[in-house]
C-alpha positions in Angstrom: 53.3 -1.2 132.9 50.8 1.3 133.0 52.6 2.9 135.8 55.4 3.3 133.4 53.5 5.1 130.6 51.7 7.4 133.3 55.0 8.5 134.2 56.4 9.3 130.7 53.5 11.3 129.2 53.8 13.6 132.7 57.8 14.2 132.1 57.0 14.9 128.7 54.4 17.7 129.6 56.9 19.0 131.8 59.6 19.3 129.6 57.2 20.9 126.8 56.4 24.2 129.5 60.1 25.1 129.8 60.4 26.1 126.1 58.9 29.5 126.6 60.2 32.5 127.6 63.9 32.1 129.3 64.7 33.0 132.8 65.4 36.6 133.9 62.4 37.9 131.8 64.5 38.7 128.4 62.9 37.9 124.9 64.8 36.1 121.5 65.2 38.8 119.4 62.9 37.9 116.0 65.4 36.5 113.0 66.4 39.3 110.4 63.8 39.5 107.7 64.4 40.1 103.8 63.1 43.4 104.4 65.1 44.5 107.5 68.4 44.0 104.9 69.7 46.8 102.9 69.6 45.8 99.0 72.5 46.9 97.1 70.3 49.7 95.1 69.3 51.4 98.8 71.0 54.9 99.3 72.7 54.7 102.8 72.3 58.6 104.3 75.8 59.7 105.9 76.4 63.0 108.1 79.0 65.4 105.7 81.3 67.1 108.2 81.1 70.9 107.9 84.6 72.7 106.9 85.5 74.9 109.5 86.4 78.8 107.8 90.3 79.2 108.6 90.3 83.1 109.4 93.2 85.0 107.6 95.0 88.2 108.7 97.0 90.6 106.7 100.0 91.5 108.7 99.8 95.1 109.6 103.0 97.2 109.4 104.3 99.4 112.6 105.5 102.8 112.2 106.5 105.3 114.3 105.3 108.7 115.6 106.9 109.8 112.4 105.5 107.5 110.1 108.4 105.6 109.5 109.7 101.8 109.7 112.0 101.3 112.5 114.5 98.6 111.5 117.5 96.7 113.5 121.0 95.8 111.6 120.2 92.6 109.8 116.6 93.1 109.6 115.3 93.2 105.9 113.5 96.1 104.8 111.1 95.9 101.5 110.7 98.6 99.0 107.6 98.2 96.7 107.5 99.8 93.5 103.6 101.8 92.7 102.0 99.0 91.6 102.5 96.7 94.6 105.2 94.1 93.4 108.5 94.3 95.7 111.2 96.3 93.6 113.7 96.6 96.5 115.0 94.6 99.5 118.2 96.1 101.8 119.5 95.5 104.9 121.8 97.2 107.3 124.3 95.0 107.6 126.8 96.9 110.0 126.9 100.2 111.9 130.6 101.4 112.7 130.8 104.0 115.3 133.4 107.2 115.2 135.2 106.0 112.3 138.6 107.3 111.6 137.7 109.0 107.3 141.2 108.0 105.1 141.2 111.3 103.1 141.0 113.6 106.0 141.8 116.4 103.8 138.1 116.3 102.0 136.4 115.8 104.9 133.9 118.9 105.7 136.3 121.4 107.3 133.3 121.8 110.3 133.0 117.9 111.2 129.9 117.8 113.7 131.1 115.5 115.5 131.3 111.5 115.0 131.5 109.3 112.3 128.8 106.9 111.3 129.2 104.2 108.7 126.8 102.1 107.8 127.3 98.5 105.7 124.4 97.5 103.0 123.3 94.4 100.9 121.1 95.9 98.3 118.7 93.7 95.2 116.8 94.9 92.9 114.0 93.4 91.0 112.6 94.3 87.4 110.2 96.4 89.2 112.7 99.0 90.0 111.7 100.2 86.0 108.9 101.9 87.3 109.8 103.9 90.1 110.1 107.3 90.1 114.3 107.8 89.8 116.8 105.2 90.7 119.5 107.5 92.5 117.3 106.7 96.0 120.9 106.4 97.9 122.1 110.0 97.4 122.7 112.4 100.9 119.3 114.3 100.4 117.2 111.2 101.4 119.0 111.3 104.5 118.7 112.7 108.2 120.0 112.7 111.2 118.2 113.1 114.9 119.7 113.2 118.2 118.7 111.1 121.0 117.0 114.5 122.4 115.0 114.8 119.4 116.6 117.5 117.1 117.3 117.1 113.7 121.0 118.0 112.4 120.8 120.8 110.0 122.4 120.4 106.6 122.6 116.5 105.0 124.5 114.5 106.9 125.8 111.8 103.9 130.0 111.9 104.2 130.3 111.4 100.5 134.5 112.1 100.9 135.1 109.6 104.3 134.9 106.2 102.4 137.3 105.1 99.4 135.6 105.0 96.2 135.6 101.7 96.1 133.6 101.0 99.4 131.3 103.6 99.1 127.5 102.3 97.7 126.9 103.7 94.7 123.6 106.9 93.9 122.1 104.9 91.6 121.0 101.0 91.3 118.9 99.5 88.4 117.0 96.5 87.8 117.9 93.3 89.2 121.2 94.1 90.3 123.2 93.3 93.6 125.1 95.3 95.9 127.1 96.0 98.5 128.4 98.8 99.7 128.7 101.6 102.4 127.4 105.1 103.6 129.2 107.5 106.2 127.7 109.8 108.1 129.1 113.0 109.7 126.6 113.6 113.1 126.5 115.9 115.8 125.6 113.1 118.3 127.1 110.2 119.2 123.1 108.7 119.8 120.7 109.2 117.7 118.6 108.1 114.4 119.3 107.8 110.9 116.1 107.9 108.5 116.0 107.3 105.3 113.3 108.7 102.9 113.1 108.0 98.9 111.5 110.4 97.0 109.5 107.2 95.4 108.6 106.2 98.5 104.9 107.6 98.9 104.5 105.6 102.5 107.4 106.9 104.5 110.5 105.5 105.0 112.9 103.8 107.6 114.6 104.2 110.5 118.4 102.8 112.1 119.1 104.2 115.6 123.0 104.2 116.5 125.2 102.7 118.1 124.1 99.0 117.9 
């Protein structure tokens, strides 16, 4: 019997030495405290991302050696009246090479040599009101150069080629829209038509033909 008890009381040691540390050397991690928990009333710091700047750019506008816009047919050209607001917007619709005139008769008696018509749609805005003059379409706005350079002498507007009825008309007012078309008598059959307004006070623009 003693034997017995001997026997017990040495297991029991036994067991009591392998509640220590476990095996491979790793501790228990102490329980969570009442002071390692955020209360409700704790302010919790969070990182605020930093906007990032979005860099803007003001479109610049091309011009050529002569100071001018150079425009394609169907490209939109913008007018802008003195104090900045858009009072114009036109676009060459069409350009019609060597066109045959219907009143031949009141045609200049010294044609230079072809006939160039060109197609517009023309609007207006209120701010036309404050340009300088609204009869911007008339033939002294207008000039011709040859693909060599030279610029036609005299004003090369056709005012008698086109019927009355197709021909855009000198003067266009505030919010209107039109249509209409321009002739040209020039010496070359390649070359550049520029347009420059008298209100325009930053050049003007430029078509070159055929296209």
């Amino acid at each position: 019997m003693k034997k017995y008890v001997v026997l017990a009381a040495t297991l029991a040691l036994t067991l009591t030495g392998c509640t220590g540390t476990p095996s491979g050397g790793s501790s228990v991690q102490p329980p969570l405290t009442q002071n390692s928990i955020p209360s409700a009333g704790d302010t919790v710091q969070t990182a605020t991302p930093t906007p990032t700047a979005v860099p803007t750019t003001t479109p610049t506008i091309s011009r050529n050696a002569r100071g001018n816009i150079s425009k394609k047919v169907g490209q939109a050209a913008i007018w802008k009246a003195p104090n900045g607001e858009v009072a114009v917007t036109f676009t060459v619709t069409s350009i019609s090479m060597d066109v045959t005139c219907p009143y031949p008769g009141l045609t200049p008696t010294q044609p230079k040599g072809h006939t160039v018509v060109m197609s517009f749609d023309i609007e207006t805005t209120p701010a036309v009101a404050q340009m300088q003059t609204q009869k911007w379409w008339t033939m002294q706005y207008w000039k011709a150069i040859a693909e060599n350079g030279t610029t036609a002498n005299g004003d090369p507007v056709d005012s008698f080629c086109l019927d009355f009825d197709q021909r855009l008309p000198s003067t266009i007012g505030p919010a209107e829209k039109v249509t209409g078309r321009l002739a040209f008598d020039v010496p070359s059959g390649t070359g550049t038509l520029i347009f420059v307004p008298p209100a325009s006070n930053t050049g003007g623009w430029e078509w070159t033909y055929p296209q």
